[in-house]
C-alpha positions in Angstrom: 8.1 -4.2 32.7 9.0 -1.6 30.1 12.4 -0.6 29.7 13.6 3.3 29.8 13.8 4.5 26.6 11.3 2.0 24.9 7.6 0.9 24.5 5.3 -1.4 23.2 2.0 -1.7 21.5 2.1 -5.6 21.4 0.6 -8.0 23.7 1.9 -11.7 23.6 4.7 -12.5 21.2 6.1 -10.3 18.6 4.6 -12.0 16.1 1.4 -12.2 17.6 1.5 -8.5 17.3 3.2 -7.8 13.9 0.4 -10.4 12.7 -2.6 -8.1 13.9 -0.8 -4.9 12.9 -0.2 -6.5 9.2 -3.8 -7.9 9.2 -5.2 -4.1 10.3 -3.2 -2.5 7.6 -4.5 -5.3 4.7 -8.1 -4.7 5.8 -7.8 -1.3 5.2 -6.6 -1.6 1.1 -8.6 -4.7 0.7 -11.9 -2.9 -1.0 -9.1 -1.6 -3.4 -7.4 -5.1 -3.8 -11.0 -6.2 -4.9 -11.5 -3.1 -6.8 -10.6 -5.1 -10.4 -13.1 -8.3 -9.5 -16.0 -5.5 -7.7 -15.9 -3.5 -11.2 -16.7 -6.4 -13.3 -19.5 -7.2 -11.4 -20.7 -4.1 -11.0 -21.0 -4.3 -15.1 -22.1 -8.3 -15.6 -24.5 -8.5 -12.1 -25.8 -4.8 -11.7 -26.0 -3.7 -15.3 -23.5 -0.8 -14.1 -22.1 1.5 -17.0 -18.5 2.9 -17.5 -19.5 5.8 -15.8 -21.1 4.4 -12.7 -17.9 1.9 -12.3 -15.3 5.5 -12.8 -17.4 7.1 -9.9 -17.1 4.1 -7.7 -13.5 3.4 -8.1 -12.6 7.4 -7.6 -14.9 7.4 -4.7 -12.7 4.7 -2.7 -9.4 5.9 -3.9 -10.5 9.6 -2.8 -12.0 8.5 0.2 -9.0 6.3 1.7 -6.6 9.1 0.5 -9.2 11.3 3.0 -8.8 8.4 5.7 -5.2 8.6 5.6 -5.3 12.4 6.1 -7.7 12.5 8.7 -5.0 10.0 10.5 -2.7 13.0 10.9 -4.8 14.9 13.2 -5.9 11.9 15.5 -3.6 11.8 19.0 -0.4 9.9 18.0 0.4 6.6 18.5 -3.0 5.3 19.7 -3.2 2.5 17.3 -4.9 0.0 18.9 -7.9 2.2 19.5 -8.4 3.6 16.2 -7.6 0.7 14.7 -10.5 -1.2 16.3 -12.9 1.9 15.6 -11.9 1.8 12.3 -12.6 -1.7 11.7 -16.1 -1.2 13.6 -17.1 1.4 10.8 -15.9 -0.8 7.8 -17.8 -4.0 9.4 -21.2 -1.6 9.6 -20.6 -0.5 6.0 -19.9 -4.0 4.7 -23.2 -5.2 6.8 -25.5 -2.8 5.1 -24.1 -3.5 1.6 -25.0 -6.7 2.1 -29.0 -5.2 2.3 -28.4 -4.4 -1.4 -29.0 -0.6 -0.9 -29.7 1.8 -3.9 -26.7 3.2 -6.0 -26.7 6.7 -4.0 -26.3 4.5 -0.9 -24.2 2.2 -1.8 -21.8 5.0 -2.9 -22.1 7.0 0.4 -21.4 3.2 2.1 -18.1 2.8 0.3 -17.2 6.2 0.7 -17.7 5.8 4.3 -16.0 2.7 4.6 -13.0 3.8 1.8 -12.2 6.5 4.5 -12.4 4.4 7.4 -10.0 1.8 5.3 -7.6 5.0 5.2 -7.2 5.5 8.8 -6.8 1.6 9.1 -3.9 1.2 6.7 -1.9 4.3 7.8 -2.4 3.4 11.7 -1.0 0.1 11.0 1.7 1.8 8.6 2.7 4.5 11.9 3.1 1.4 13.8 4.9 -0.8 11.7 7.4 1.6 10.8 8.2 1.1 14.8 9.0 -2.0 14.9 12.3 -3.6 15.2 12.5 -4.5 11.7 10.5 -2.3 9.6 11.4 -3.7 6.3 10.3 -7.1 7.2 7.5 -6.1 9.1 6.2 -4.0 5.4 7.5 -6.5 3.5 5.4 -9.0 5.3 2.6 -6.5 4.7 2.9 -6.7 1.0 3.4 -10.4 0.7 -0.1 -10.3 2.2 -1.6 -8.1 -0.2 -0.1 -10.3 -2.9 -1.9 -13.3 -1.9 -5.0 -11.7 -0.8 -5.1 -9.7 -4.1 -4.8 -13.2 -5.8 -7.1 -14.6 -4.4 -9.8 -12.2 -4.5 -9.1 -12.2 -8.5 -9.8 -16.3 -8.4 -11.9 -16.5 -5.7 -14.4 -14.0 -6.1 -15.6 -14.3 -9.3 -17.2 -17.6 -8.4 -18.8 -16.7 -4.9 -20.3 -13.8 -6.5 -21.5 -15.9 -9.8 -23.2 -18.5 -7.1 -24.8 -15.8 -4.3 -24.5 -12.5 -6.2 -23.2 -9.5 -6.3 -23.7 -8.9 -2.1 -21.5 -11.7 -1.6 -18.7 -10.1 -2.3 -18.9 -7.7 0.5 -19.3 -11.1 2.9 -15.9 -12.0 2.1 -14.9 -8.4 3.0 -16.7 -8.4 6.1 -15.7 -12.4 7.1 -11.6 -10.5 6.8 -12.7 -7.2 8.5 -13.8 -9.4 11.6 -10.9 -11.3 11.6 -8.5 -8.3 12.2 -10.8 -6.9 14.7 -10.5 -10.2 16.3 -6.7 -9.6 15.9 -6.3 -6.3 16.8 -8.5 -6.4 20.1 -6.4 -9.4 21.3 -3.1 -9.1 20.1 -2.4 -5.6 20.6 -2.3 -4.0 23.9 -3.3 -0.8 25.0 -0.5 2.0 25.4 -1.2 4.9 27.9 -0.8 8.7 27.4 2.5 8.8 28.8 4.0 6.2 26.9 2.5 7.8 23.7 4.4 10.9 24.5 7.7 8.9 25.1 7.6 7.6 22.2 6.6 10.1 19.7 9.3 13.0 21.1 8.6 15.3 17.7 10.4 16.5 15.3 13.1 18.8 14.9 13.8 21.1 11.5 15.9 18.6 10.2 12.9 15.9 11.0 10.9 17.8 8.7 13.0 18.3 6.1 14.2 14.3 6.3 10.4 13.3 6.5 9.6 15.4 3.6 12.2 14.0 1.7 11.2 10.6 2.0 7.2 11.4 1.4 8.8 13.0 -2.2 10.2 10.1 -2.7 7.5 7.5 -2.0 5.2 10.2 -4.0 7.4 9.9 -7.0 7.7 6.2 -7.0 4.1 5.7 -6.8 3.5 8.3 -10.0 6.1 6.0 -11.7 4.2 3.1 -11.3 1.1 4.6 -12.1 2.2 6.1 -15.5 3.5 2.2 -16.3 1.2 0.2 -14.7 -2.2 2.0 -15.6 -1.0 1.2 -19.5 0.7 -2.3 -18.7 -1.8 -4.3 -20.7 -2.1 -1.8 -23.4 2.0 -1.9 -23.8 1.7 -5.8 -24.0 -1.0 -5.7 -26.9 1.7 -3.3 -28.7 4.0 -5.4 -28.6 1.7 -8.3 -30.2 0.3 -9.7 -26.9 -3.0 -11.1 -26.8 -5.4 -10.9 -23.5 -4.2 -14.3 -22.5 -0.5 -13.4 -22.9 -1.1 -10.2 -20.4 -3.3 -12.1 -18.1 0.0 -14.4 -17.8 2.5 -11.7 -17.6 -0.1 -10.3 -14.7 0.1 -13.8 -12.9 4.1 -14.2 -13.0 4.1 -10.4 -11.8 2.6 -11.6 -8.5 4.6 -14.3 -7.8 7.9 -12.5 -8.5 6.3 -9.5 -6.1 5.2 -11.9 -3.5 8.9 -13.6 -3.5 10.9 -10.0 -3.6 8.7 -9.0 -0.5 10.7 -11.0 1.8 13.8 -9.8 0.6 13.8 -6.2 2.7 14.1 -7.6 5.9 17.0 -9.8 5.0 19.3 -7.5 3.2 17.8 -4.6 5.3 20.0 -5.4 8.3 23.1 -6.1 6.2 22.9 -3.9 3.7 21.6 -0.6 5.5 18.8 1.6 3.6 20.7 3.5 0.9 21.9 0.6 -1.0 19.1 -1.2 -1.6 17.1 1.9 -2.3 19.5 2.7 -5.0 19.7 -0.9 -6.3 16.3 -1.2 -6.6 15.5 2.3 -8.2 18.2 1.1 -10.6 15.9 -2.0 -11.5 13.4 -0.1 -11.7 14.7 2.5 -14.2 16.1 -0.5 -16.1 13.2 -2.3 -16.5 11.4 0.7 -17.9 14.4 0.5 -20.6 13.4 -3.1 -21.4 9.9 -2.4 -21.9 11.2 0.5 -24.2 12.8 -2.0 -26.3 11.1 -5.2 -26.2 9.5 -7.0 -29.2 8.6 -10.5 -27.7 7.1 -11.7 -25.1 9.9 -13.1 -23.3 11.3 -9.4 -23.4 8.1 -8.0 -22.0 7.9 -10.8 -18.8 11.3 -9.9 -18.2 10.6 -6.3 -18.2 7.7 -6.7 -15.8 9.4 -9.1 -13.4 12.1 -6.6 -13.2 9.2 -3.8 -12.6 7.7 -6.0 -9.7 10.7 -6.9 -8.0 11.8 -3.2 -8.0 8.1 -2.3 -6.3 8.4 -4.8 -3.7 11.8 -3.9 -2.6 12.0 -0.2 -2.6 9.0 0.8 -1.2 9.3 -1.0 2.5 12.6 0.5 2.5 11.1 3.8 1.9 9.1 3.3 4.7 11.6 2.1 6.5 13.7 5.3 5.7 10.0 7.3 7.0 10.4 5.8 10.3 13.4 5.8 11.2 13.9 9.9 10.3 10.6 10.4 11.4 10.2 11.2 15.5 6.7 13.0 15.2 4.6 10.2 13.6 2.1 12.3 11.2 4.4 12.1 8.1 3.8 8.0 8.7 0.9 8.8 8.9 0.4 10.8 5.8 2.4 8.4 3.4 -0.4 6.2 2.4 -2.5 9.1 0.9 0.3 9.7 -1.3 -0.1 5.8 -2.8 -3.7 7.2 -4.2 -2.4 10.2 -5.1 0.8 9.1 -7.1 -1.2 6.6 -8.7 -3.2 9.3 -10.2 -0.8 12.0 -10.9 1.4 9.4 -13.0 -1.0 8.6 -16.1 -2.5 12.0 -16.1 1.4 13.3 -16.3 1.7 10.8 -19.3 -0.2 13.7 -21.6 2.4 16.4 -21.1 5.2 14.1 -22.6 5.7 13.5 -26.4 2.7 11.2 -26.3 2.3 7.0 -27.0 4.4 4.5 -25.1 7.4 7.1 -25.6 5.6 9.3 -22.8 4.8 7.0 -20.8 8.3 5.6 -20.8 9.8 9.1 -19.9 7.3 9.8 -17.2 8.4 6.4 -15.6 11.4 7.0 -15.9 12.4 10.5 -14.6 9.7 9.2 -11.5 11.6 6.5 -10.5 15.4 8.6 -10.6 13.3 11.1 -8.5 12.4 8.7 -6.2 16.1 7.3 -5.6 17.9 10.6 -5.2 15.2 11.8 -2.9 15.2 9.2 -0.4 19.5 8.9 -0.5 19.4 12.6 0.0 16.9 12.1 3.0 18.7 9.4 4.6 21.9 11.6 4.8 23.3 11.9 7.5 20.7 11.1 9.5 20.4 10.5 13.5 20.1 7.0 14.8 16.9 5.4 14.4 13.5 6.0 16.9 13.3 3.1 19.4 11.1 0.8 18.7 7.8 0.7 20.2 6.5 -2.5 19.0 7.6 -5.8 18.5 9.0 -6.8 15.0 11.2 -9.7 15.1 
């Protein structure tokens, strides 16, 4: 029996539901968590150039920004429903890849699919941000991402080197079922009336907050696109070889996978504004160490400081999303502005004074943004939307 005031879009236990919604969300950004491995074997199996692989990899970052947009004008708080649909387009597009289809198809495929990824991730986002403990709930969301991302990186490689270049789309597909599985079990439908309950709208102040907190999340993502597009090329300037950065990468995962957690355990403690500003302070600090580092003890540091910063701030900032935001479409909306941050922040990187100088400065002045806009969001603010699914 639902309670006045609240709702639910989880069958079974909490976690049963949390599970599917963090599964949903993961097949969404998994073609771009395989982009790295899918590139290279677009060059070594299909004889791809630089050119071909640059209009694959804008085609799904453009088309899952699209997805997420397109999210915003669906009816609110259906997740269940488009999540499945979703899912259903991704599994078709992932099917007929496997037919090996020409290059023009293949494109219009992944386009297809990229944008039905996009309505996947920001449908789970909308409803993870409603559950009882959002931090943990995204946090949880990125510790999958870490591993999957690792794996496809180790993994991969070899199932495509044994059954070709196809065969990577069958280990898409083989996820994409599994959180259709997920979703169509775990999560339960939720009528009309409780959709309207639960998203009540927002006011002026809503807005404004919501906006706010989108800045924010927009100008941390710029940050770590001006550092991380150049991360390897900073390493070799400071005297690191391929293998060196290739480690560096490795150790970044694990510290990002272990600072995931952290959100929903100092989240209820600690409130949002703290840990925001503590880790935008990391953040700004580690961009400082990779200013000034000449080793490559100095340059792990530096990037363990980078990934821990990442992994903490930004389930806070959707944390901060949620719980200012009563209407649901700026949830909805945030994930396009991953894509679009991560673009803006290397092509930003030119206006500066150039070299590693520039990219340092972009970095920086990104990730102070990205503080004082969420603390200035969070001001003040009303107490936080129900929850309409189960987080904890």
């Amino acid at each position: 029996m639902l309670k006045s005031g609240h709702s639910r879009t989880t069958e079974g236990g909490a976690g049963d539901g949390l599970a599917a919604l963090v599964t949903l969300g993961t097949a969404g950004v998994m073609t771009f968590l395989a982009m790295p491995v899918i590139a290279v074997a677009l060059v070594n199996v299909l004889g791809a150039s630089e050119r071909d692989v640059g209009l694959f990899s804008t085609i799904q970052l453009i088309t899952l920004s699209c997805g997420c947009l397109l999210s915003t004008f669906l009816p609110r708080g259906r997740f269940r429903r488009f999540g499945i649909s979703a899912l259903a387009v991704m599994i078709v597009c992932d099917l007929l890849c496997l037919a090996q289809p020409g290059w023009t198809a293949f494109l219009v495929l992944r386009g297809i699919g990229g944008a039905a990824g996009g309505v996947a991730v920001s449908q789970a986002t909308a409803a993870m941000a409603r559950t009882r403990n959002a931090e943990r709930s995204f946090g949880l969301f990125l510790a999958l991402q870490t591993i999957l991302s690792i794996v496809c990186v180790y993994a991969m490689p070899p199932i495509i080197g044994a059954f070709g270049f196809a065969a990577a789309y069958a280990v898409l597909l083989a996820f994409d079922i599994l959180a259709l599985a997920l979703v169509a079990i775990r999560l339960r439908p939720v009528g009309s009336a409780e959709e309207h309950h639960g998203m009540p709208g927002n006011d002026m102040a809503g807005w404004l907050r919501s906006g706010g907190v989108l800045l924010s999340i927009l100008c941390f993502f710029t940050g770590v696109g001006a550092l991380w597009t150049f991360l390897a090329i900073l390493g070799q300037g400071v005297g690191l070889d391929s293998a060196q950065v290739a480690l560096v990468l490795s150790i970044s995962k694990l510290v990002a996978f272990a600072a995931s957690f952290l959100p929903g355990i100092v989240g209820s403690r600690f409130g949002r504004i703290p840990p925001i500003v503590a880790a935008a302070a990391v953040l700004v600090a580690a961009v400082q160490v990779y200013a000034v580092a000449g080793s490559f003890a100095a340059f792990v540091l530096a990037t363990a400081m980078f990934s821990f910063g990442w992994y903490v701030i930004y389930p806070f900032q959707l944390g901060a999303l949620g719980q200012v935001d009563r209407d649901g479409r700026p949830m909805l909306a945030a994930a396009a502005l991953t894509g679009a941050g991560l673009g803006l922040g290397p092509a930003l990187t030119v206006l500066g004074p150039g070299g590693p100088a520039g990219i340092y400065l972009i970095a920086t002045l990104a990730f102070l943004c990205a503080g004082v806009a969420a603390i200035v969001a969070l001001m003040r603010v009303s107490p936080p939307l129900p929850a309409i699914a189960q987080g904890s």
